[in-house]
DONU-225393 format. One record per residue (C-alpha): residue number from 1; x, y, z. Coordinates in steps of 0.02 Angstrom, whole numbers, plus 50000, padded with zeros to 5 digits. Layout:
% DONU-225393
- NUM, X, Y, Z;
...
END
This chain:
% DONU-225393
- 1, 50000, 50000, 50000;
- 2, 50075, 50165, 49943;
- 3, 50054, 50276, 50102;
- 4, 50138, 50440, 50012;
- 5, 50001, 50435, 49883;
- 6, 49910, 50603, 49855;
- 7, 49798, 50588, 49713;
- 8, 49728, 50427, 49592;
- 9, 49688, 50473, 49403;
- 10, 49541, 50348, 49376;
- 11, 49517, 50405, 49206;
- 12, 49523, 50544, 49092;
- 13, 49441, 50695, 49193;
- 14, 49411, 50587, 49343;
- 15, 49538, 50615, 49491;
- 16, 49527, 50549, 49705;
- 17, 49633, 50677, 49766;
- 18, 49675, 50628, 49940;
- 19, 49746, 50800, 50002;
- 20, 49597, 50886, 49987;
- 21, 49476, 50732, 50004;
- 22, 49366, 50746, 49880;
- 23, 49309, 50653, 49701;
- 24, 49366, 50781, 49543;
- 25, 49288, 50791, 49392;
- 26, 49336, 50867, 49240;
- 27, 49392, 51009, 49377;
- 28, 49238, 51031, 49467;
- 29, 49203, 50928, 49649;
- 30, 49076, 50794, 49653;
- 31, 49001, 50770, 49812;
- 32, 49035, 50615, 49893;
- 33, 48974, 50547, 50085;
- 34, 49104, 50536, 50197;
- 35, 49091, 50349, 50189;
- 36, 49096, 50333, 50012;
- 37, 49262, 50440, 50018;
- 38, 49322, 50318, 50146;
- 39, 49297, 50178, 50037;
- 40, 49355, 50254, 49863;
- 41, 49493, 50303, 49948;
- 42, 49553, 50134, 50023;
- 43, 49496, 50044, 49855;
- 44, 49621, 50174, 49783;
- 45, 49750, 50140, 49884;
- 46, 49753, 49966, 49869;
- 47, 49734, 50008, 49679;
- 48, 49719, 49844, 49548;
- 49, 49733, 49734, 49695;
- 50, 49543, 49655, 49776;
- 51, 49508, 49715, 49964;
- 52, 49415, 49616, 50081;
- 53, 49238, 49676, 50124;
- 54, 49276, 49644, 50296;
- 55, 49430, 49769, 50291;
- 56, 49308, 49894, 50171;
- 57, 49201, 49889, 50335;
- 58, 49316, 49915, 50465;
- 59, 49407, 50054, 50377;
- 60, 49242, 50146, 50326;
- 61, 49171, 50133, 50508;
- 62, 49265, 50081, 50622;
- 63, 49273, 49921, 50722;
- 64, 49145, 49960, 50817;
- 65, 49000, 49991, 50697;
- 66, 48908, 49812, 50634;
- 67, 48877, 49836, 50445;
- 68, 48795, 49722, 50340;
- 69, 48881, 49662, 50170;
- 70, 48700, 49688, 50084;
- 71, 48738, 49882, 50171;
- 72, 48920, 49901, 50087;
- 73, 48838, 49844, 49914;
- 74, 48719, 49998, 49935;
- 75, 48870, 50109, 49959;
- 76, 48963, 50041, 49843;
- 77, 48809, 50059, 49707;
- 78, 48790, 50220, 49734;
- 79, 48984, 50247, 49749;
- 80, 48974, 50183, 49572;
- 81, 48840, 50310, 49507;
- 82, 48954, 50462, 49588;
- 83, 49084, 50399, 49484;
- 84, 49007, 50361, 49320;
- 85, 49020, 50184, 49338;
- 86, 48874, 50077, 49247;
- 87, 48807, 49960, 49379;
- 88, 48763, 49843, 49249;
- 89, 48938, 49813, 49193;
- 90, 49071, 49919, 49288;
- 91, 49236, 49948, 49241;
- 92, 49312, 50056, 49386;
- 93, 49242, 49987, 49554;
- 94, 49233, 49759, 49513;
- 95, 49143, 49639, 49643;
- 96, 49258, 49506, 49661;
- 97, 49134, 49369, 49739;
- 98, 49188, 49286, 49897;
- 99, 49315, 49424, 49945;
- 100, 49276, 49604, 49904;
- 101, 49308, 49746, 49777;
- 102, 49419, 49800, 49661;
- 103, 49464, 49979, 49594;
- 104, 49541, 49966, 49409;
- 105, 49603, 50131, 49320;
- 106, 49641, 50167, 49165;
- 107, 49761, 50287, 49208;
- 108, 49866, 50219, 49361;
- 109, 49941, 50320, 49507;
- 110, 50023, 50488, 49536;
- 111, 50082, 50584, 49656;
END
């Protein structure tokens, strides 16, 4: 996991930059919860690699909250909307069944 990591292109005109927390597009913010930031942003830091949905949990809400997988899947639909993602076949944000999710890019990392 690349802990110096400030921003993630995720395509052309989509950027996570981690600094300022926040989802850019084409220049201009798009709002995201502060869960779905959590969870974009650990997807993005484990970029091209699966993450457990156990792990997706803790790090969203902490140990202490008990979320439901069927609860993450709404987050991560609508976590898929924000970023343009067809829910029908996504490309940036993959289910990876038994384990968790996946971020792909088709730009890769910067700094």
């Amino acid at each position: 996991m690349d802990t110096n990591l400030t921003q993630v292109a995720l395509r052309p005109g989509l950027v996570l930059d981690f600094r300022r927390g926040e989802l850019v597009q084409d220049g201009m913010s798009v709002s995201l919860s502060k869960i779905q930031f959590r969870i974009l942003h650990l997807l993005a830091l484990h970029l091209g690699h699966p993450v457990r949905t156990d792990d997706i949990i803790e790090y969203a809400w902490g140990k202490e909250r008990n979320i439901s997988r069927s609860e993450l899947y709404v987050y991560i639909s609508r976590l898929r909307a924000r970023v343009g993602d067809n829910p029908y076949s996504p490309k940036l944000i993959i289910s990876i069944r038994g384990l968790g999710y996946l971020l792909r890019s088709e730009m890769g990392k910067s700094s």
